[in-house]
N, C-alpha and C positions, 0 to 999 in steps of 0.2 A: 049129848049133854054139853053144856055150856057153863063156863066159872066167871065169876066176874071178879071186879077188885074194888073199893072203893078210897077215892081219893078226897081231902080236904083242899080246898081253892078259898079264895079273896077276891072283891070285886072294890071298887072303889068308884065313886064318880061326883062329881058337882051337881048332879041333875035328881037323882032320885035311887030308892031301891033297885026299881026295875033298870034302868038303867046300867046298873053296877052289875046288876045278874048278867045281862046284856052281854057286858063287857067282859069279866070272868069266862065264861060258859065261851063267847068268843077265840078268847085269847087261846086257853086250854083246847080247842079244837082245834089249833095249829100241831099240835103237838100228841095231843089225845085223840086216839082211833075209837068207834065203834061206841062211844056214849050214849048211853041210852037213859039218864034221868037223874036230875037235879034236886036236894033236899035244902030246902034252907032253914041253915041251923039257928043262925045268928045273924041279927041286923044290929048299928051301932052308928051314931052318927055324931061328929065333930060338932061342936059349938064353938065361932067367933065373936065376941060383941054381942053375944045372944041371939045369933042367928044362926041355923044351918052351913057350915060351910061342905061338908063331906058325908056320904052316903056310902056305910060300909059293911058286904055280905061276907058272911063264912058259909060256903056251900059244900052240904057231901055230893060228890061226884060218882055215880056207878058207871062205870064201865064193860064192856065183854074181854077176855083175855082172848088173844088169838090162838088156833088153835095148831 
């Protein structure tokens, strides 16, 4: 039997949603073992001048705990 945990993460980027996922899921896998599945909860995106400047995810993160 197996326990997991799940953690809340931020992705941000100039490019896009996907992108930001990208980068989040990324970053967190320097540091987080044994991921196994991304929930996105929240998208939010910045306005400059009425344009797009920032592309921002709030992802739940599941992981396995080791055993």
């Amino acid at each position: 039997m197996s326990t997991g945990r799940v953690i809340e993460i931020t992705g941000e980027s100039p490019v896009g949603f996907e992108d930001a996922i990208e980068q989040a899921i990324g970053r967190a896998a320097i540091t987080v073992r044994r991921m196994q599945s991304a929930w996105v909860k929240e998208q939010r995106v910045s306005i400059v001048d009425g344009a797009i400047s920032t592309y921002q995810v709030n992802l739940l993160v599941t992981f396995v705990l080791e055993e």
